[in-house]
Each structure stands twice: as structure tokens, then as C-alpha cells.
KOLVEX-483186 format. One record per residue (C-alpha): x, y, z. Coordinates in steps of 0.05 Angstrom, whole numbers, plus 5000, padded with zeros to 4 digits. Example, Ala and Ser with C-alpha at 12.3 -4.5 7.8 and 13.67 -1.06 7.14 Angstrom:
REM KOLVEX-483186
524649105156/527349795143/
END
This chain:
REM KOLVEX-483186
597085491605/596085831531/600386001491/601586761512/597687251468/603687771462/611787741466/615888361471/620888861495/620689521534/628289741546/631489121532/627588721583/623288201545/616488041578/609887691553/603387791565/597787371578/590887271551/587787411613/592788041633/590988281555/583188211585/583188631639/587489131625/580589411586/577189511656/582489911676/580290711659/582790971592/585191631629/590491151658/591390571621/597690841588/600291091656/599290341686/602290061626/609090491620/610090361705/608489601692/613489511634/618289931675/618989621736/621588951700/627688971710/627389071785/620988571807/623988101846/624387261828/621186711857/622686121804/616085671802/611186201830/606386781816/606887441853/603088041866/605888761866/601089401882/601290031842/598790681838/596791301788/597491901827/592592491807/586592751817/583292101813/588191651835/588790961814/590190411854/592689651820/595589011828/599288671779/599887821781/606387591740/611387091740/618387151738/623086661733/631486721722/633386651655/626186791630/622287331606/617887611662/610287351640/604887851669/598587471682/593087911720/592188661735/585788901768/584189601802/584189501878/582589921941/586690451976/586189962037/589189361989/594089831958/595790072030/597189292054/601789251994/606089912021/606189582101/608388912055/613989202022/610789041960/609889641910/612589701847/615890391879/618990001937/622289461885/623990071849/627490491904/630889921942/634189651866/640989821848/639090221796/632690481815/626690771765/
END
């Protein structure tokens, strides 16, 4: 794997972010790019571990339009969570995600400390 193209922090949680992740967040819509962003970099601190393997978690941009994602990271303990995919998905997917427990609101609402 490269090098990842960006290091950072977003309320004291470090992440990185891929190439690829940096690549498609452009096919994401500008009217909701920032939205995705700030509930991605968010939910950080609450995504749950599995050391040695990428996940998926669903997400969603309520409005008018809503927006329906899934984000592919990698989070490991003792490391800074490395986000390596996000593409816009169906209502259906998203929907599979919800039955799944797997939602960046259901990691949120089931964490100690919530969003």
C-alpha cells in the first residue's frame, strides 16, 4: 500500500486518508461533500476495531436529496483509523447496512459517548 496522501486530526482523533478515499470523495455531490466529510471524521472515535481488516460502514445526508454512502477504512488499536474508499450507494444498500447494524448512526448511538 502507498504511502497515505493525507495525515490529520479532527477532535483529537488522528486519521489518514488514502489516495484512493482522496479520489472519490470528488464523485460524491458538492452540495454534500462537506456534510459526508464532517459525519465521516466524526464518527472516529466510535467505529468499531477489527485489527488486520477493512470494514464498511453506511451513511446518509438527510434532505431533500438525500445521500446515501459507504465508507471502507481500517482501524486498528493503537493506530490512527486509515479511511480507504467512500462511494455513493443505493437506498436498498444503505437499508442492508441499517438491518446489519452497521451505520455510522448505529456506532454512534450504541457508544458510550454517542455523537
Amino acid at each position: 500500500m502507498e504511502t497515505p496522501k493525507f495525515i490529520g486530526a479532527y477532535d483529537s482523533q488522528y486519521f489518514e486518508i488514502d489516495d484512493w478515499f482522496a479520489e472519490s470523495i470528488r464523485h460524491i455531490p458538492n452540495s454534500h461533500r462537506e456534510n459526508v466529510l464532517k459525519d465521516v471524521l466524526s464518527s472516529i472515535e466510535y467505529l468499531p476495531y477489527v485489527n488486520g481488516w477493512s470494514q464498511i460502514v453506511g451513511g446518509v445526508v438527510r434532505g431533500e436529496e438525500p445521500l446515501f454512502y459507504s465508507v471502507e477504512y481500517l482501524k486498528e488499536e493503537e493506530e490512527a483509523v486509515l479511511f480507504l474508499d467512500i462511494e455513493e450507494i443505493t437506498s436498498d444498500e444503505y437499508l442492508d447496512l441499517i438491518l446489519d447494524n452497521n451505520t455510522i448512526e448505529y456506532h454512534a448511538r450504541t457508544s458510550t459517548r454517542g455523537v
